[in-house]
N, C-alpha and C positions, 0 to 999 in steps of 0.2 A: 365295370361291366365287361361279359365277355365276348370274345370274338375267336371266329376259327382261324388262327392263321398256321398253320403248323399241322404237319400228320407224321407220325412217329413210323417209320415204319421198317422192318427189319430188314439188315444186308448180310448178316455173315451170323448166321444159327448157329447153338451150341457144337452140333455134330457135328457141321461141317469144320469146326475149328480145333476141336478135341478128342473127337471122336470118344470112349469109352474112357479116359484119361479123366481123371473127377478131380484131382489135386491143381489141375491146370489152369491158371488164370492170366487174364489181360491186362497187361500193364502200360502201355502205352499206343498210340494207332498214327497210323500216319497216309496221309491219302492223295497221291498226283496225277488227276487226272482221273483216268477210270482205275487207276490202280490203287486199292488198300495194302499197306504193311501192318500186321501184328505184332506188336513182339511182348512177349509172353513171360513169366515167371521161372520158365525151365531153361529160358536163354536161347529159345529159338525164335527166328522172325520168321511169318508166314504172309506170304504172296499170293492178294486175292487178283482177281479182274472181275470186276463191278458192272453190269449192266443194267440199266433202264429198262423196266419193265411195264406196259398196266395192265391192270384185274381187270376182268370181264366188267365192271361198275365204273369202268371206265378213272379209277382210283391209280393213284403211282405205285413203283414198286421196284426192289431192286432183285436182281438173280447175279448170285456170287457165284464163283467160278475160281478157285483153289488152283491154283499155277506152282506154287514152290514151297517147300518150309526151307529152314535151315536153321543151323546148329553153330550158334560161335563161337562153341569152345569154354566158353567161362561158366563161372559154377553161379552166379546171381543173375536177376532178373534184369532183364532189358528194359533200364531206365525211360529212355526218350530217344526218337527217331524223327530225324529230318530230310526232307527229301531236297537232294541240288537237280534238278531234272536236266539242267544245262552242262552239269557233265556227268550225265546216267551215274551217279552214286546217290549212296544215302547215307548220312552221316547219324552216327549210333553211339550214344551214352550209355556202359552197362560196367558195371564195378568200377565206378569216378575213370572210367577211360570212355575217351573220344576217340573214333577213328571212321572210316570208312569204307563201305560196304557199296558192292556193283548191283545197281538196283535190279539187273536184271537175275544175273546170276546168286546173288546175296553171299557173292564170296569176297572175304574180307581183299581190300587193294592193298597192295603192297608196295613201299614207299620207293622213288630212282632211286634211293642207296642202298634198296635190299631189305632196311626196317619196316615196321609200319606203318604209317602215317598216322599217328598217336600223340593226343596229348590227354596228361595223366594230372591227377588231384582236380579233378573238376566236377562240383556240383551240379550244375545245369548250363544252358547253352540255349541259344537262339537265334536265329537268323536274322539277317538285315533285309527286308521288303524293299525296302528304300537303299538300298545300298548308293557308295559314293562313288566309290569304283568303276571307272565306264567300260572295265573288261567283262565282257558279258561269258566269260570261260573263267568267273572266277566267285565264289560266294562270301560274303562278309560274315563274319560269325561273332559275338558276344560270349562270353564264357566267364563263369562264377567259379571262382576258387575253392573249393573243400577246406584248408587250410588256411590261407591265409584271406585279409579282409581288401581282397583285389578282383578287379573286373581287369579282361583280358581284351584285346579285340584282335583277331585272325583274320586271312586271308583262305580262302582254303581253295585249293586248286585237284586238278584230276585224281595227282596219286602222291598231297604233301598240303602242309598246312604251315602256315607263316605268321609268327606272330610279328603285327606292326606296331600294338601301342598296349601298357599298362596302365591301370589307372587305381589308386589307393582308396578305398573308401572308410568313412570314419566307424562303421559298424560291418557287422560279417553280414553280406548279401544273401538272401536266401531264393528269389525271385528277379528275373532279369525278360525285358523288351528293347527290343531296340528300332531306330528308325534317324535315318541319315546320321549326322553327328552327333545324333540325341540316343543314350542311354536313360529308360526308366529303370530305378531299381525298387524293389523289399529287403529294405535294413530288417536290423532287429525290432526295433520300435519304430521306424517310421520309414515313409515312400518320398523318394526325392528325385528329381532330374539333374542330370552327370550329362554335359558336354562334352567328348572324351576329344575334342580337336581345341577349342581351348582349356581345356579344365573347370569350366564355370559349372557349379549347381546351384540347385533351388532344391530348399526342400518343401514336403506339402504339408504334408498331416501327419499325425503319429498312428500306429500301429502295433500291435502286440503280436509277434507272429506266432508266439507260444499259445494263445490261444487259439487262433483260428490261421491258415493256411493262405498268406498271401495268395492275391490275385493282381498279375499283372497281363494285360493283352491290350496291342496296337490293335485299332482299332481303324486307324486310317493314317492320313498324311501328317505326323507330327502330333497323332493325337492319342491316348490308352485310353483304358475304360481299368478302372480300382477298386478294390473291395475294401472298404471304410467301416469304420465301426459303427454299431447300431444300426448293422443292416443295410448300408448303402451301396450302391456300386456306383461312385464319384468319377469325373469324366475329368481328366486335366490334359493341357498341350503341352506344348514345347516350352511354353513359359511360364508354366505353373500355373495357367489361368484356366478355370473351369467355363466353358463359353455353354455348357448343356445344363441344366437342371437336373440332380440324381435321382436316380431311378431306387425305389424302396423294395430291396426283397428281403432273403431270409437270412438270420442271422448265422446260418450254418452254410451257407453257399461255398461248393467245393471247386465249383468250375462257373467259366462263363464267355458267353461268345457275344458278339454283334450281327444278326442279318437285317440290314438295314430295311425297314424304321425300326428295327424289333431288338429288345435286348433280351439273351437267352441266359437263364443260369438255373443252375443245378445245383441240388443240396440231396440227402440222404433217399428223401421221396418221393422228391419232384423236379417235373421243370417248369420254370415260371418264365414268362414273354411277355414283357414288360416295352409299353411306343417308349421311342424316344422322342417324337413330336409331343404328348402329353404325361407321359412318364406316369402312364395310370396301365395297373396287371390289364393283359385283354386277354390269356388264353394259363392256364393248368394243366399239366398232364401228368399222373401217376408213373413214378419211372424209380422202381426199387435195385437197390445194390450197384448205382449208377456213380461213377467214379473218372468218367472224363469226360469233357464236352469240348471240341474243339471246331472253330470253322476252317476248311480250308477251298479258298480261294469262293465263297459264298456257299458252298456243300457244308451246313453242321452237319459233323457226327458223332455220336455219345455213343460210349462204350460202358457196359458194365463190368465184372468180371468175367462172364463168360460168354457174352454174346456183342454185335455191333452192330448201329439202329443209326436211321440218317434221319435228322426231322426236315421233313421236307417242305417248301415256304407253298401255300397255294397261293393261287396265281393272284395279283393285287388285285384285278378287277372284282372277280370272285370276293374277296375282301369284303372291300366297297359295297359291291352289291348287297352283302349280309350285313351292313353296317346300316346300308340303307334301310333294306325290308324291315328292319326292327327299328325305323326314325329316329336312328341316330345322325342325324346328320352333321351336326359339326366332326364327331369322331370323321366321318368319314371324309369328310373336307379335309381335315388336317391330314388322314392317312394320305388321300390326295397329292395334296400339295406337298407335304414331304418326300412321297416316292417320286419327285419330278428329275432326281439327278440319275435313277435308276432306269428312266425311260426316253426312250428316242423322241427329239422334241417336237417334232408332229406328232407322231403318237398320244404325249405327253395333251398336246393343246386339244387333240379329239377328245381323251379323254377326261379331260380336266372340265370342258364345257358341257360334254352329257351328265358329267356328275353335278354340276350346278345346276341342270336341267331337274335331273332328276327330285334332289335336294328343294328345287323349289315347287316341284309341285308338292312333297310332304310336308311343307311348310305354306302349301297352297291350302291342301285338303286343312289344315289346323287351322287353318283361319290367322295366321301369321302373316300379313299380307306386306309388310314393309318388309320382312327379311325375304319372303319368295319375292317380290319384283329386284331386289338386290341381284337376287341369284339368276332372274331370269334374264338383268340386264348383262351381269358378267357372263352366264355360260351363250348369250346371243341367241336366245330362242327365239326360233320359229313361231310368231304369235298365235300362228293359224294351229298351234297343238294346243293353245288355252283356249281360242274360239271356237274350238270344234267340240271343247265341252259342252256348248248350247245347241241342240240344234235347231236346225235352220237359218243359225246365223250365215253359215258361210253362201256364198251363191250358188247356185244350180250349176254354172259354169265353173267353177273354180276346181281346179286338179290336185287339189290337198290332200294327199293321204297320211294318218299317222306315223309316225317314227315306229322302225322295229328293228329291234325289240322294243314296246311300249316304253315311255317315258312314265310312266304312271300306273296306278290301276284302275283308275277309273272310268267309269261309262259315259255319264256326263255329269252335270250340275247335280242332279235329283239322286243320281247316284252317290254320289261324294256326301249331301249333306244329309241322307237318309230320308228323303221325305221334308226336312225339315226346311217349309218354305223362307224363315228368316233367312236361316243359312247361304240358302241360293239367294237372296236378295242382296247379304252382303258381299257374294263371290260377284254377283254382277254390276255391283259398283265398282268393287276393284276392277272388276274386266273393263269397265267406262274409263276410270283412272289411266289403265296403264297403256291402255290403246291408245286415248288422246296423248298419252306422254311421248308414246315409241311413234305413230303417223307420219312426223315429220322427220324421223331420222331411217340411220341406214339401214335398220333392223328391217324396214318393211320392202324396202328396194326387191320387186320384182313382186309384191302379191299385196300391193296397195289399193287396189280394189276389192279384194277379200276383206281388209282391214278396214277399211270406209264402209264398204256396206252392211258390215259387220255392227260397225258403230253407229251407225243411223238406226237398224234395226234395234240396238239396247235404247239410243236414245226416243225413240218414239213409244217401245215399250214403257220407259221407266218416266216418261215424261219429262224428260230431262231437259234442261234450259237451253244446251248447249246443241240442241238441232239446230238452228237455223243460222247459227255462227258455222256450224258445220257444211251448211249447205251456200249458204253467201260466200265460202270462202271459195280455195281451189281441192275440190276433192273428185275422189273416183269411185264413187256412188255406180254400181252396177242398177241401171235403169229399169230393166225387166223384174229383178229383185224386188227393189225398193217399192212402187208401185202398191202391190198388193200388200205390201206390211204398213206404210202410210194409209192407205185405204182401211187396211183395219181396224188402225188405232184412231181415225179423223183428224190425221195431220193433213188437211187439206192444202192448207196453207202451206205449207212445207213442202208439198209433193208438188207446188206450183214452182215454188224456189229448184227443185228439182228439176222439172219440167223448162224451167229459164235457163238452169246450169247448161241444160244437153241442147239446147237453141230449139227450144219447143213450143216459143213464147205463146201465142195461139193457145197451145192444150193450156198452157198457163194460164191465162184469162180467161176464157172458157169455166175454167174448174174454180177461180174468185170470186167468179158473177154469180154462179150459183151456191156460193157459201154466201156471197153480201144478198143473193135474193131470199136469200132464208131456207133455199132446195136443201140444200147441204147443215150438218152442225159443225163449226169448230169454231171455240172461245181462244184461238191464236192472238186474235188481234183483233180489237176493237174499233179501229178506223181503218178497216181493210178498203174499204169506200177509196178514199183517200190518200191508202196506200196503191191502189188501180191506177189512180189518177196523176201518180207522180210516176207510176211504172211505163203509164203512157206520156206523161210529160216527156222521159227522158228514152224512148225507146229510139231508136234508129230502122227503126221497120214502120217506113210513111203508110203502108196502105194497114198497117194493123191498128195506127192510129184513127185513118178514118173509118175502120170499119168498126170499133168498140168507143168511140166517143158520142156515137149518141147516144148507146146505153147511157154512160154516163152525164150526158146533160140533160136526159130525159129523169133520171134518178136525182139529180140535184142538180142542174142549171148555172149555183154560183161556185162551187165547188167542181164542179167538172168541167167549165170554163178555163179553169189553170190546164188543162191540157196544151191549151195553145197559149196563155198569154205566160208561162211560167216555162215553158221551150225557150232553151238557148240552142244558138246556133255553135255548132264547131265539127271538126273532122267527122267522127263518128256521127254524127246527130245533126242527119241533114233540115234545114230551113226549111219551113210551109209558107204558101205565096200567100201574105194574106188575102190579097184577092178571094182567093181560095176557101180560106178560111170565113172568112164573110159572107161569100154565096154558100157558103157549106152550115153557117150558122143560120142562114135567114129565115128559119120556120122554127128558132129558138130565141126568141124576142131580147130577151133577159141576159141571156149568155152573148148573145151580138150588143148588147149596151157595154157590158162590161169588157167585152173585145178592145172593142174599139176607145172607149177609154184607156185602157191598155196600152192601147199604139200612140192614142193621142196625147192623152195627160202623163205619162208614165215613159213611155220611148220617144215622147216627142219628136214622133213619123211626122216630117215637112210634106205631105203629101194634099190637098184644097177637099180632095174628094173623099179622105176618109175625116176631115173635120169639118166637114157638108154633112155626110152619113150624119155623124155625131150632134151634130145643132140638132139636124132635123128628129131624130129619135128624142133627143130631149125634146122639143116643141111639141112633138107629138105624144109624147108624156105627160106636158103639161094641158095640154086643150083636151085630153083622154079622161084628168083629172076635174078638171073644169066641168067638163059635158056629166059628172056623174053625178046623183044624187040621192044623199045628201054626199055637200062634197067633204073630202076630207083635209080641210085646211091647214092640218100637219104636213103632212106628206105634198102638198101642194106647194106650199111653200118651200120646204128643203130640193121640190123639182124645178122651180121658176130661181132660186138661188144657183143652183147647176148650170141653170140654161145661162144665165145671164154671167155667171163667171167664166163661159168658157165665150159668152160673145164679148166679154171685153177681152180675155187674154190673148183669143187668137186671131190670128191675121189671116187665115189661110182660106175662111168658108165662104162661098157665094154669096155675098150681103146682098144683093137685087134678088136672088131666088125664097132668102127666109123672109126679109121683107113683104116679099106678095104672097108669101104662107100667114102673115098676120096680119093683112092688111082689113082684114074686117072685123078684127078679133082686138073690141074696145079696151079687151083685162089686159093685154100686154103691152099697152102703151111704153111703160119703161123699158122693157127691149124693144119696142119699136126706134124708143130714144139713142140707144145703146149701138144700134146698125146706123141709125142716123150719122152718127158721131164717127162711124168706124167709115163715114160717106164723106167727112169733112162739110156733114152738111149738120152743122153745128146750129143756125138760127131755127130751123126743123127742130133740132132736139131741144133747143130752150122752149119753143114756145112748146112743145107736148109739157114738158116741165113742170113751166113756169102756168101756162095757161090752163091746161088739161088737168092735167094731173093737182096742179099749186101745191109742190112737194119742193118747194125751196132748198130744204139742207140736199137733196139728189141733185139738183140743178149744182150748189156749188159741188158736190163729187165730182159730176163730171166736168166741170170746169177741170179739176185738178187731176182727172182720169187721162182726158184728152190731150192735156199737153204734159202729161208725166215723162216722154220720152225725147221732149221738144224744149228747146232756149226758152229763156223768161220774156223775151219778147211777146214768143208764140202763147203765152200763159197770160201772160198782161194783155194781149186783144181778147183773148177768149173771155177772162173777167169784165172788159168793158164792155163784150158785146152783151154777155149778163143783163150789169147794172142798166144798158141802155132797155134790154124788155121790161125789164122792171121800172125806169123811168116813164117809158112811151104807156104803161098801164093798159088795162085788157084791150083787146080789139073790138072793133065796131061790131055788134050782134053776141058780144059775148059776156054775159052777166060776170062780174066781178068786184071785189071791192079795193078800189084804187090806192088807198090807205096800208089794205094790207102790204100791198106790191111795195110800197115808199118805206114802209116798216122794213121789210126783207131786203130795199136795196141797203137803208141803212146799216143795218146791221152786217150787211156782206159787206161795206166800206169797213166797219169795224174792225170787223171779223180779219180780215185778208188789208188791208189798207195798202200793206209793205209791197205787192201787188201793182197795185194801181198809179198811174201818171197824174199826180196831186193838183198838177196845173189843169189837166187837160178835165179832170174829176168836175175842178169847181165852173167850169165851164158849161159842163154838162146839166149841173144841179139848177135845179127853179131858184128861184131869186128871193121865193117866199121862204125858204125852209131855216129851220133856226139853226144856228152855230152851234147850241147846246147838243142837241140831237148827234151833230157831228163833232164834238168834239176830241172822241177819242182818236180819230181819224185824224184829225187836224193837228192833234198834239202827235200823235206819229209823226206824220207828215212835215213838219217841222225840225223833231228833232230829227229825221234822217237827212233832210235839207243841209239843216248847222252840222251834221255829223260830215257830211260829204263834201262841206265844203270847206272845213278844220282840217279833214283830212289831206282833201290835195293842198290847200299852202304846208301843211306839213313836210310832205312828198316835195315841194318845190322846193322848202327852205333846203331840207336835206339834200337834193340834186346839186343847189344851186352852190352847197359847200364843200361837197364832194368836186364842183369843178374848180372853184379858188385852192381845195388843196391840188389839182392834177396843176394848173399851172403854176403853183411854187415851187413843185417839187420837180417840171422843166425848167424855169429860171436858175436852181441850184445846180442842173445839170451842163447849162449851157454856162454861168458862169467859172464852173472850176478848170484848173488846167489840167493839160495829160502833155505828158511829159513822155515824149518819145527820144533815143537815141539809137547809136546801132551798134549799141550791145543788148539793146531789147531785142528780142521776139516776139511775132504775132504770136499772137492765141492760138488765129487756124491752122498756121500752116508752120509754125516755128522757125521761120524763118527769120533772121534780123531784118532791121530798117533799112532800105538806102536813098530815101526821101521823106521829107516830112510829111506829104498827102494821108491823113487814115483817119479812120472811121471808128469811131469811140462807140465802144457797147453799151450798155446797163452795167450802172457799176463802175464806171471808165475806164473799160478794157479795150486801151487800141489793136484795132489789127489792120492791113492791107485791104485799099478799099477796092482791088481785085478779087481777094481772096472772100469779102461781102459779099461780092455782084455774085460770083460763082454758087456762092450757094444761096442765094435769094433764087439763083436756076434752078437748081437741082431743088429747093424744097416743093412739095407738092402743094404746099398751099398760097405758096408767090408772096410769102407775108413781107411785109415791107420794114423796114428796121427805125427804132421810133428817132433816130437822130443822124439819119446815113445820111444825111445834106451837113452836117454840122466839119467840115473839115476844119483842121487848125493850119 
């Protein structure tokens, strides 16, 4: 595909070169600076001065300006011209002589010994670019023999030339490059590299030169550019190695130059410009009778025979730009990034990211949406030129204006996809994608409110999951904004999370109540109820909790009661006194039961007066239940099971005050029983039991209630004082059947035997009653008798042998000797004997019955040593 890089445009017109002269043609061009040299067919060189010029179209252009001809004398054309600017000559090839010519004057120099400075039989010549030489008053030259099959290399200086080295080559040269120690040459049939400082070559490829007109040009440091058969122009270095991919032109290519990225060459008709980044043609130009292409120092200029044309590079960006307009974008990435060693690297980086800018918004508009965020994340765009595709995204406040020159062409969203609503649906999930991607990085540093509000507005539009992740998080949601876009779409819920964000908790709650009252629509959240009531659970604003908790326990009572009982206390989230809370409950019956359960069964608050509260609410539950009719003896019963497990467990509630709350109230006898017991007024509680009630199996509970926390002593009177109501039988005025009582004591003998003091039982017992009846009892009783008392002879035998072996094992102690002298040493103090008085340890370790006494002082527990009387 093509591209404009290149304008041909003319420097040196026929006339002004020949004027009426028609046999006169261009043979060779040579250009330093603003100065052109001609030199021509008749054997004269003609001396332009070059200026820059542009056309009213603001287009380039040059104006020549004719300074000198001259005439040198000799009767053939003027081969080739090289300019030495460092020491104002110009070195000239014309009938196989080399010599030099004063670039100003264009008269030949003449040699310090009077000759010319001449050397003769030479085919062609070149210059060193790269010269080794660090006399900067001196030029390196290469020189191809006419004659023989030898390269020369020269010195040339002001007014004489020096040969320093020869070098043999295995075929006649026709084409010569040079660059440092490196010689490229064109044999006959092939292109080789000549070291000419050690003599090492390489050769490359072969060549015919009889057919086509080598091509040899440096190209850079160490590197040519070659014209290879079948059309190629092959790129090799200093070591034979090709590091470019070749470029494909025409199999007639008479010339060829480098402007980098661009490769230039020339054949009969054309010029062809060919990247070197993709080695694909970008630009053609018609250029007939066209016979030399050369660059010098980045100026090409091509000469035909009678005229000379500079193709001039337009400017890279310009490039680019036309690479772009026509969506080619990678061409122009790669033109990009290749021109980076030709551009100042600021520059280089300005440009390099507006061209990824650019590049991804046409890969924006295509619907390419993984290769434009690519581009958008390496050229570091400004997000706020993709958000300002939508309007209205951005805020009222926000100072965004688009890049100019545009980054794009577009107007917005609707613009870009023509109408076509999909289109804009999927540009606006990519805009969701790449927002949430970039939010948290550096990209948005300084217009992270822009980009937040931006994405709340897509997410509420598009319905998208990720609001309220959005909003729960840390963002910078512009408040004024967001409002009336929430409000739109009935993110109500969302707009409270909003409203929480910016410490607005009030408009937050407010704006729930009337979505959970049904004012408002939004299917957010299905237990937003619940969700209130854990916002107030954990809020740190005391008075916003007491001023919306009674909505909430007027709405649901058991659920809106976790406002307070589901409150922890810590830094942020100060404590409510319950006190407080209780007088704050008490015209909510339901949510003040559950309160205080709460404190009581649950935090186990040691406090009398909130487990007084709590009996009394249960009592007054149950006698509420009672008084009703019909009653509901479900629910009555799991209320009387409440009441009475929390009067057995707890210790804390005024037992005289619930007492005389039941005292006439005949159905609660067994919590009557139950405070009894908690009164240690235990004969009260049997006989309600035993007499009132005749609910025997609860009489033995509480037997085993009441001393659950107490010795088996206290357990063993409580069961006797039992069997004793049970034997003494009902009281005087109180119908009973005394049989049954005898039945129930027997069976509590049974039942519990292990209990009871078996001696003191039959003592107890009437005289009439049979042994059978009692017999399980008595076979208990028995065997734990014989058990107890098998036991301690056991225990004695075992003591009694344990003490026969302690005193054998001091008999063996007291009888063996210890054997002291005074080469021994005590134990404690290592000293030797110098009497026989000592004190034998465990083991029969004598030592000094000083060195004993000392530390029976010193030990803290003053233990006494088992044989320290036993001297020898």
């Amino acid at each position: 595909m093509s591209v404009k890089a290149f304008e041909l445009v003319p420097a040196v017109e026929r006339d002004l070169l020949m004027g009426d002269k028609a046999r006169i043609n261009i043979e060779c061009i040579e250009c330093c600076g603003k100065h052109l040299y001609v030199g021509t067919n008749d054997c004269f060189i003609h001396h332009f001065l070059l200026a820059e010029v542009a056309s009213s179209k603001g287009k380039p252009g040059y104006l020549a300006q004719k300074l000198l001809h001259k005439y040198l004398g000799l009767k053939k054309p003027v081969a080739e011209l090289r300019a030495a600017s460092a020491l104002e000559r110009l070195i000239v090839l014309c009938e196989g002589i080399v010599f030099l010519v004063d670039m100003v004057t264009l008269e030949t120099v003449p040699s310090a010994g009077g000759g010319g400075a001449k050397i003769r039989g030479v085919a062609s010549f070149c210059v060193n670019e790269n010269p080794v030489n660090a006399d900067p008053f001196c030029v390196e030259m290469g020189v191809l023999s006419s004659k023989r099959r030898t390269v020369q290399i020269y010195m040339v200086y002001e007014d004489r030339v020096q040969l320093v080295k020869e070098l043999t080559t295995p075929e006649q040269p026709c084409a010569v490059s040079l660059d440092g120690y490196f010689l490229c040459l064109a044999l006959t049939t092939q292109y080789m590299i000549l070291n000419y400082n050690t003599g090492a070559s390489q050769d490359l490829f072969p060549y015919n030169s009889e057919e086509r007109t080598p091509i040899v040009k440096r190209i850079g440091r160490e590197e040519f550019l070659l014209a290879a058969p079948g059309g190629l122009g092959m790129f090799a270095n200093a070591e034979g190695v090709s590091q470019r991919a070749p470029v494909r032109w025409s199999e007639s290519v008479i010339g060829a130059a480098v402007c980098f990225p661009y490769v230039v060459a020339l054949d009969e008709s054309f010029i062809t410009i060919h990247s070197m980044l993709d080695q694909q043609l970008k630009q053609t130009l018609s250029f007939r009778d066209g016979h030399i292409l050369q660059n010098f120092e980045g100026k090409v200029i091509l000469a035909s025979t009678k005229a000379v044309y500079v193709l001039v590079p337009l400017p890279l960006e310009r490039q680019i730009q036309d690479l772009l307009a026509n969506h080619r974008v990678e061409e122009a990435l790669i033109l990009t990034e290749g021109a980076q060693r030709n551009i100042p690297k600021d520059k280089f980086q300005n440009l390099h990211k507006r061209i990824l800018q650019q590049a991804g918004f046409i890969q924006f508009g295509q619907l390419q949406f993984l290769e434009a965020k690519e581009h958008f994340r390496k050229g570091q765009l400004d997000v706020r030129e993709l958000i300002s595709l939508c309007p209205l995204l951005l805020p009222a406040s926000s100072s965004f204006t688009r890049c100019h020159p545009p980054l794009h062409e577009f107007a917005d969203l609707n613009h870009l996809a023509q109408g076509d609503q999909e289109k804009v649906l999927r540009c606006k999930k990519f805009l969701i994608s790449y927002l949430g991607e970039v939010r948290s990085t550096e990209v948005v540093n300084g217009c992270r409110e822009d980009v937040d509000t931006a994405l709340l507005k897509l997410y509420a539009e598009q319905d998208h999951d990720s609001l309220l992740d959005l909003l729960a998080s840390d963002n910078a949601c512009v408040l004024a904004d967001s409002v009336p876009w929430l409000e739109k779409y009935h993110k109500y819920f969302a707009l409270g999370l909003l409203y929480h964000y910016n410490g607005q908790d009030s408009a937050a709650l407010q704006l729930w109540i009337r979505v959970a009252d049904g004012e408002l629509q939004d299917p957010t959240r299905s237990d937003l109820f619940e969700y209130i009531v854990d916002f107030l659970c954990t809020s740190s604003n005391v008075d916003l909790v007491w001023k919306y908790a009674d909505w909430a326990l007027r709405k649901d009572p058991i659920i809106g009661v976790h406002i307070f009982t589901k409150r922890h206390t810590s830094k942020d989230q100060p404590e409510l006194n319950p006190d407080d809370v209780i007088t704050y409950l008490g015209k909510h019956n339901q949510a003040l039961l559950l309160y205080l359960e709460n404190l009581v069964l649950e935090k186990r608050v040691q406090k009398e007066k909130f487990h007084t509260h709590l009996a009394v609410l249960y009592l007054e539950r149950v006698l509420s239940l009672m008084s009703q009719s019909p009653k509901d003896e479900e629910q009555l019963t799991k209320a009387r099971e409440r009441l009475r497990a929390l009067l057995r467990e707890s210790d804390l509630y005024r037992v005289q005050f619930l007492l005389a709350k039941m005292e006439n109230c005949e159905e609660l006898l067994l919590e009557r029983a139950t405070l009894h017991g908690k009164l240690e007024e235990h004969d009260k509680a049997l006989h309600i039991l035993v007499h009132q009630l005749r609910d025997f199996p609860s009489a033995e509970a509480f037997c085993i209630w009441a001393s659950s926390s107490r010795d088996s002593a206290y357990r063993q009177q409580l069961f006797h004082l039992l069997l004793g109501v049970y034997l003494d039988g009902s009281p005087p005025g109180q119908s009973g059947d005394s049989g049954e009582l005898e039945m129930a004591a027997v069976d509590l003998l049974n039942r519990h035997g292990e209990v009871f003091d078996a001696v003191r039982v039959l003592r107890m017992l009437p005289e009439g009653w049979s042994l059978q009846l009692l017999r399980p009892f008595l076979g208990r009783a028995i065997r734990a008798s014989m058990h107890a008392c098998r036991t301690s002879r056991i225990a004695l035998g075992l003591a009694h042998s344990e003490n026969l072996q302690l005193l054998h094992d001091r008999l063996k102690e007291c009888k063996r000797p210890v054997f002291v002298s005074e080469k021994k040493g005590c134990h404690l103090c290592h000293n030797t004997f110098s009497e026989p008085s000592v004190v034998c340890l465990p083991g029969g370790v004598p030592v000094h019955t000083h060195c004993v006494a000392q530390r029976v002082r010193d030990s803290p527990t003053k233990r006494q040593l088992t044989n320290s009387s036993k001297h020898t």
